[in-house]
Structure formats: C-alpha cells, structure tokens
TIRO-2110 file (N, C-alpha, C; in Angstrom, 1 decimal):
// TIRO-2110
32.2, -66.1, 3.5, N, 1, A
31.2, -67.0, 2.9, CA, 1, A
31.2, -66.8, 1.4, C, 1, A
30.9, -67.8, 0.8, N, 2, A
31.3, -67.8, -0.6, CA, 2, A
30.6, -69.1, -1.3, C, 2, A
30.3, -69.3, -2.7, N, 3, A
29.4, -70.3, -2.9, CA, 3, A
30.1, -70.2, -4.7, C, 3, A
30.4, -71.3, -5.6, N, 4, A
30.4, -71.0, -6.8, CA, 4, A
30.2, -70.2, -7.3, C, 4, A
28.7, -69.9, -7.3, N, 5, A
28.3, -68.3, -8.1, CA, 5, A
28.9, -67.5, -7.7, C, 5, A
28.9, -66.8, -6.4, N, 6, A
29.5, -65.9, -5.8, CA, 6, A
31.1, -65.6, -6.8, C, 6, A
31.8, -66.7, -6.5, N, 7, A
33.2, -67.0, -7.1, CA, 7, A
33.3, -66.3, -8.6, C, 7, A
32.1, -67.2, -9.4, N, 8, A
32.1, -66.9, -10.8, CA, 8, A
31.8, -65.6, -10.5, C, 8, A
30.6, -64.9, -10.2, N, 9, A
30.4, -63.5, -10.1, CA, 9, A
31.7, -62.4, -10.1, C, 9, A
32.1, -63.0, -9.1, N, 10, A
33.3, -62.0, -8.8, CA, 10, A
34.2, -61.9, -9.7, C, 10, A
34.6, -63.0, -11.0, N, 11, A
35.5, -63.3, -12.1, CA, 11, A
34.9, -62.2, -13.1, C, 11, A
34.0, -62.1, -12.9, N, 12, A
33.5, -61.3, -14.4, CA, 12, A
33.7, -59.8, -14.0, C, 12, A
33.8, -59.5, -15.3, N, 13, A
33.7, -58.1, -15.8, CA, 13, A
32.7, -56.8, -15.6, C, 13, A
32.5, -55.6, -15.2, N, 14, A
31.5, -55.4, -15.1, CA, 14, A
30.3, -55.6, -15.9, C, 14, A
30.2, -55.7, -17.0, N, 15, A
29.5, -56.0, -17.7, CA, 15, A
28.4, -56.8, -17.3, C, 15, A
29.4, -58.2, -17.5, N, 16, A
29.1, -59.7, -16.8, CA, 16, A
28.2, -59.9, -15.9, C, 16, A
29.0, -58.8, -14.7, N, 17, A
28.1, -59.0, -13.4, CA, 17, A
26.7, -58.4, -13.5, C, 17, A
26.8, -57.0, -14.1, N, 18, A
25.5, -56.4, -14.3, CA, 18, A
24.5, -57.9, -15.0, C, 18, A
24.9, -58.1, -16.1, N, 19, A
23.9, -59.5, -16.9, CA, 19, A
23.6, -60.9, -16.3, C, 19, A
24.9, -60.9, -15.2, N, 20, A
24.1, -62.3, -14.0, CA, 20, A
23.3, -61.6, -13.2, C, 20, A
23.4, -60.5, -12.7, N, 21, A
23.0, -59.7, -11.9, CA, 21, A
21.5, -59.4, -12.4, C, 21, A
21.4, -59.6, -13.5, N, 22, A
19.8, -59.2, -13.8, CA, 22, A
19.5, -60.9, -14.5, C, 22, A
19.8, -61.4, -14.8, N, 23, A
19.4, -62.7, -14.6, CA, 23, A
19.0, -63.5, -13.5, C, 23, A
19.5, -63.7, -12.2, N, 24, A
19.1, -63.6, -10.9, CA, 24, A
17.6, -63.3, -10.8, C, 24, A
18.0, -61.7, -10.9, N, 25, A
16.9, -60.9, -10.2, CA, 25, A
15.5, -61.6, -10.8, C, 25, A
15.7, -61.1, -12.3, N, 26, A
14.8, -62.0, -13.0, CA, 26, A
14.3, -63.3, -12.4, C, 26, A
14.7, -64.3, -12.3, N, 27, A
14.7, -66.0, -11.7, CA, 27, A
13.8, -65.7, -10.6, C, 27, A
14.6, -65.1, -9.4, N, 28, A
14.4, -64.7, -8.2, CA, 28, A
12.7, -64.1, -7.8, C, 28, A
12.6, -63.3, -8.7, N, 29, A
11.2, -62.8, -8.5, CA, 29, A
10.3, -63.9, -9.0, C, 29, A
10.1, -64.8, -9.3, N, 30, A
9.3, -65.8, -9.7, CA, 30, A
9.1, -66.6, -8.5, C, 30, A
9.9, -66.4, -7.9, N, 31, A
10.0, -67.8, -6.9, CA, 31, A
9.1, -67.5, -5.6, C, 31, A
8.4, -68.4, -5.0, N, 32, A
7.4, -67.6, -4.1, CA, 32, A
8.2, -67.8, -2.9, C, 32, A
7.6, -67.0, -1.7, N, 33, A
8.7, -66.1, -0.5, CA, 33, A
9.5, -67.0, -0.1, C, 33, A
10.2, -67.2, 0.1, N, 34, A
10.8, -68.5, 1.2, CA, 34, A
10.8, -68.8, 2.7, C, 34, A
10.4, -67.9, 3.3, N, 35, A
9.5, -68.0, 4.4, CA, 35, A
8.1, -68.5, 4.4, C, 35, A
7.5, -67.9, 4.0, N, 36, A
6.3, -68.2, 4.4, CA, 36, A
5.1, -69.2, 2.9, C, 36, A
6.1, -69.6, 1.4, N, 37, A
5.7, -69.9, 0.7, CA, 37, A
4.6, -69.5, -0.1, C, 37, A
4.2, -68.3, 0.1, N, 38, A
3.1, -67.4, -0.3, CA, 38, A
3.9, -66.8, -1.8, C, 38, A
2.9, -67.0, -2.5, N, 39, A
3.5, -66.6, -3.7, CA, 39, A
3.0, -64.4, -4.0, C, 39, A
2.8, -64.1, -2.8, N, 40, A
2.3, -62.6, -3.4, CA, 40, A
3.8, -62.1, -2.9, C, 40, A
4.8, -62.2, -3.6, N, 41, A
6.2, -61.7, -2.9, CA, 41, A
5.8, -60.4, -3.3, C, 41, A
7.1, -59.4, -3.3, N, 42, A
7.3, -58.2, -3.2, CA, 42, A
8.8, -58.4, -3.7, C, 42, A
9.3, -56.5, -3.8, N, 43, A
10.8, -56.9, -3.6, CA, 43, A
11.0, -57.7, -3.4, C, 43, A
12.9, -58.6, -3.8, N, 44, A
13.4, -59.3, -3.0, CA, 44, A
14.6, -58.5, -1.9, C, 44, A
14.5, -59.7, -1.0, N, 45, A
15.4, -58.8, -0.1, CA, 45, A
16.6, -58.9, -0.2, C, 45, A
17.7, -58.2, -0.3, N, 46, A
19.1, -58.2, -0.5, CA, 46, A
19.7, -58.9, 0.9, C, 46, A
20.5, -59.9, 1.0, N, 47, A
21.1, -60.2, 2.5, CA, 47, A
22.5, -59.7, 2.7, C, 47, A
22.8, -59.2, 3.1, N, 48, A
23.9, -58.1, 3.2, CA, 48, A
24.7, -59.5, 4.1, C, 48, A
25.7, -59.9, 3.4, N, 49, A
27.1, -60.9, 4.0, CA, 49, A
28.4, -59.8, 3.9, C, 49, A
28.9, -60.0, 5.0, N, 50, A
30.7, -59.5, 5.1, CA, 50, A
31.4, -59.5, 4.0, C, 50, A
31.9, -58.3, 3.6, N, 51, A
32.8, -58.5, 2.6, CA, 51, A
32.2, -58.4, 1.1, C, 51, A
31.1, -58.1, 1.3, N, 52, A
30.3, -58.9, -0.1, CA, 52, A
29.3, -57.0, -0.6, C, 52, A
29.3, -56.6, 0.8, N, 53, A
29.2, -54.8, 0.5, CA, 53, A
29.4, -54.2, 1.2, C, 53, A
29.3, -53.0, 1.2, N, 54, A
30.1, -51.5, 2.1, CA, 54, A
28.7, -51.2, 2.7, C, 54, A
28.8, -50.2, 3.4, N, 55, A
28.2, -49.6, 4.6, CA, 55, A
27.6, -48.7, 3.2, C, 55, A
26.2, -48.9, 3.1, N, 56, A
25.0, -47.9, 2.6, CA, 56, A
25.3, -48.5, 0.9, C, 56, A
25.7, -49.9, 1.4, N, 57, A
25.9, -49.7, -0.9, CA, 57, A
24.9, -51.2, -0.8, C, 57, A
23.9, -51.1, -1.4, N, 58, A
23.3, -52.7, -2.1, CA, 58, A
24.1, -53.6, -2.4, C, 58, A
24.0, -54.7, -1.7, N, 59, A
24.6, -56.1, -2.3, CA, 59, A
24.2, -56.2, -3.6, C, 59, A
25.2, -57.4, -4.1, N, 60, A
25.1, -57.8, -5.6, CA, 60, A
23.5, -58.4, -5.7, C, 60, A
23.3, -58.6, -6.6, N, 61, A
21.4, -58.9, -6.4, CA, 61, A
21.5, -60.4, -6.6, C, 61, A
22.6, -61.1, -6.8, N, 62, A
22.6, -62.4, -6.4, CA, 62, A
22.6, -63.0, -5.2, C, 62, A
22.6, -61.9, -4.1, N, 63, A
22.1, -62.2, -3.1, CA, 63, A
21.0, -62.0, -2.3, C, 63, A
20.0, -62.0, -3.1, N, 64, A
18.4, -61.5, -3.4, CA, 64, A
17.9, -62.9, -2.5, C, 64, A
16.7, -62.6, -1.7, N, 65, A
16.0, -63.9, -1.5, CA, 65, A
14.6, -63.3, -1.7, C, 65, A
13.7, -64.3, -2.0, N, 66, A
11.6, -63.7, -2.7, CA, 66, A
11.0, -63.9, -1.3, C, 66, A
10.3, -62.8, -0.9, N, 67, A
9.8, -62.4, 0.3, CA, 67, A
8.7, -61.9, 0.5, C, 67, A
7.7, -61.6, 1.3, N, 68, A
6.7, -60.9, 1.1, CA, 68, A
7.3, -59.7, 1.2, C, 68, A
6.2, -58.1, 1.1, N, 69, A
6.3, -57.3, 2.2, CA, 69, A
6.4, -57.1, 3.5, C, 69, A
5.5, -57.7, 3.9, N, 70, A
5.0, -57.6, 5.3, CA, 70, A
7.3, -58.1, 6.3, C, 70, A
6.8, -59.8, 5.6, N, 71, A
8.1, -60.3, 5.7, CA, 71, A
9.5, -59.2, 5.7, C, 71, A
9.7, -58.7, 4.4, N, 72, A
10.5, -57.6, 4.3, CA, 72, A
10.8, -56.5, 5.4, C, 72, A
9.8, -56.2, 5.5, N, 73, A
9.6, -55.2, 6.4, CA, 73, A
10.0, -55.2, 8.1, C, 73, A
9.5, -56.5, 8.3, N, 74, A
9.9, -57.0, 9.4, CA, 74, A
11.6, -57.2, 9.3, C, 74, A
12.1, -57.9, 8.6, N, 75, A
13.3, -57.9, 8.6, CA, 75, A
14.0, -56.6, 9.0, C, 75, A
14.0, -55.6, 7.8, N, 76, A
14.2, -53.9, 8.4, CA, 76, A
13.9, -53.7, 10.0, C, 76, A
13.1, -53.7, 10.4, N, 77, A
12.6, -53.2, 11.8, CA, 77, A
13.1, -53.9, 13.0, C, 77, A
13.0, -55.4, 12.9, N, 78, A
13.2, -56.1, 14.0, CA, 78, A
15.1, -56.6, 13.9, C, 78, A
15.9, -56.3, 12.7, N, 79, A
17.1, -57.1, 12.7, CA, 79, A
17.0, -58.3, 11.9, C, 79, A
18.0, -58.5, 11.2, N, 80, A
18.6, -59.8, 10.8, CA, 80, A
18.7, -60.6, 11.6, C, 80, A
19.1, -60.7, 12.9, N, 81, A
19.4, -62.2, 14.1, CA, 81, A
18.1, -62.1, 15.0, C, 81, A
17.2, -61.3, 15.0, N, 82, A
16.1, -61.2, 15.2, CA, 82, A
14.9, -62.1, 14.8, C, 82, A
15.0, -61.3, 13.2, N, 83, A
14.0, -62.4, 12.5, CA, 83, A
14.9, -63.8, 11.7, C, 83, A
16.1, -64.1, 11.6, N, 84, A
16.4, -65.2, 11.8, CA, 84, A
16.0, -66.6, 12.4, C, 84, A
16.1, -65.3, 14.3, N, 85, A
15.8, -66.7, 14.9, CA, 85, A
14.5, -66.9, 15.3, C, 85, A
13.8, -65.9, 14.8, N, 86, A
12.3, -65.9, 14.8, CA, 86, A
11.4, -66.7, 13.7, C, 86, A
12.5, -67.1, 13.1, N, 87, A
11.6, -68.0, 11.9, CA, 87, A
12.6, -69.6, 11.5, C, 87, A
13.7, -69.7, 12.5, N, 88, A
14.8, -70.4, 12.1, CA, 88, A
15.5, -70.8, 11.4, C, 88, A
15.7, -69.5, 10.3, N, 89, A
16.4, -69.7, 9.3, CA, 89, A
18.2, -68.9, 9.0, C, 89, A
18.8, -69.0, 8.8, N, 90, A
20.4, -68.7, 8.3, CA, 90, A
20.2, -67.8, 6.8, C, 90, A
20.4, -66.9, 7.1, N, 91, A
20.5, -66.0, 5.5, CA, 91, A
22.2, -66.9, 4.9, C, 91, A
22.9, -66.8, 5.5, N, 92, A
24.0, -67.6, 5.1, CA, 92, A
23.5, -69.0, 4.2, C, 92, A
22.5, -70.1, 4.8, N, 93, A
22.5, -70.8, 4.2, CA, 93, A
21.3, -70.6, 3.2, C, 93, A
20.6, -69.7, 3.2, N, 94, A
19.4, -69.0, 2.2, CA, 94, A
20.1, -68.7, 1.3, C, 94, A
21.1, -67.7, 0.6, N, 95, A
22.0, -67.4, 0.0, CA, 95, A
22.6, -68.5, -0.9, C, 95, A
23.3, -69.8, 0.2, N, 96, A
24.2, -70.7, -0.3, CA, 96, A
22.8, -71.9, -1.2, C, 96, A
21.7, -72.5, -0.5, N, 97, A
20.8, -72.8, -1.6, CA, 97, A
20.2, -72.5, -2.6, C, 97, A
19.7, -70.7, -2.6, N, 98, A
19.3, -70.2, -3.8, CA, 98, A
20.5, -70.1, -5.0, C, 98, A
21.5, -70.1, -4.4, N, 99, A
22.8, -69.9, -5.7, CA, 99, A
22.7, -71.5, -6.4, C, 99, A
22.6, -72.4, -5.5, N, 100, A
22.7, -73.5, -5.9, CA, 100, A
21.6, -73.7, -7.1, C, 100, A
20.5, -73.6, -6.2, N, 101, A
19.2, -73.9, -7.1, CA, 101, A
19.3, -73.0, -8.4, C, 101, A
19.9, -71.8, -8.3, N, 102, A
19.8, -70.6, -9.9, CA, 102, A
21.0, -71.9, -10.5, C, 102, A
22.3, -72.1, -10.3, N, 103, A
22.7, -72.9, -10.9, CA, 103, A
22.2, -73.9, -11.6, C, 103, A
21.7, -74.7, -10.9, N, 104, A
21.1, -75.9, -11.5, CA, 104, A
20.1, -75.7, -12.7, C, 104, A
19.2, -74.9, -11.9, N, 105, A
18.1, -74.5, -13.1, CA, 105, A
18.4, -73.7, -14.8, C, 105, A
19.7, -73.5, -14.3, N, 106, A
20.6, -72.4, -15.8, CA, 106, A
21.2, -73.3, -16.2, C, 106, A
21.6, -74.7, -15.7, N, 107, A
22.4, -75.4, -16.4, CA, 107, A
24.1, -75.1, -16.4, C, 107, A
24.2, -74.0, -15.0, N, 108, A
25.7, -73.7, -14.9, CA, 108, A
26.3, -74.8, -14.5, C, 108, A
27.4, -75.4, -14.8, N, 109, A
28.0, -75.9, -14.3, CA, 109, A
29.5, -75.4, -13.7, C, 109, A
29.3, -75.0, -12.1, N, 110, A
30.4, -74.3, -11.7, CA, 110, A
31.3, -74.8, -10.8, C, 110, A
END
C-alpha cells in the first residue's frame, strides 16, 4: 500500500522525514476524530500497514489518524479487523484519504 506522500516520505532524508513527520502530526491533531466526529480527540492513532514498520517500532506518524480515547483504546483491545468491521471503516483507505487531504491542504503537489 502506498499513496504519493508515503512515496515522497520515503525519498527524503532523515532529516526530511523527521520535518514531514512533525508537520503531519501537527495538521493531524487539529482534525476532529474520524470516527466518531467529536472534536475531544486524544493521541492520534498510528495504523501499522505492512512494510511500512517492524514488530515493536511506531509507524511513521504520517500514518497518524485523530481519535478519541475511548476510540483509541478500543482499537488496542478489541483488534484492528475487529474495530474495523465494527465501525465500517478500512485503515488502508483512512491512511490513503488523510494523505490526500494533508496534501491538498499544504499545497503539495505530488
């Protein structure tokens, strides 16, 4: 799975990445949960995609989604294909819209 940003991400330097990487995060925390539209988010939650991190290491934080707690939490507990299908949503395509929408909004053209 893969999305422009992702692409560009992976081109840079470390440096780079660190400075999208906190650009993201930044954006990201503004945005109210995407579940449940409630703007009292919490952390965002990292969605762990194939290939994209190791076993115990944090994804890149551009793959951040704005969540509640409660929401959060449940994720941890119940599973990813769990609360997926509990709410009918694809982290795959959660991932591939928010990249979009940070693009747009930054004026990347990628």
């Amino acid at each position: 799975m893969t999305t422009p940003l992702i692409d560009y991400y992976y081109s840079l330097d470390q440096e780079g990445k660190t400075e999208l990487d906190k650009q993201y995060e930044e954006w990201v925390t503004y945005l109210p949960c995407y579940i449940s539209g409630s703007e009292n988010v919490g952390k965002p939650h990292h969605i762990r995609l194939a290939g994209h991190c190791g076993t115990s290491k944090k994804p890149p934080d551009i793959f951040e989604m704005p969540i509640t707690n409660d929401l959060h939490v449940e994720i941890h507990t119940q599973g990813v294909k769990t609360f997926e299908k509990k709410y009918g949503v694809d982290f795959i395509d959660i991932v591939t819209e928010l990249n979009a929408q940070f693009c747009m909004e930054k004026g990347m053209d990628l």
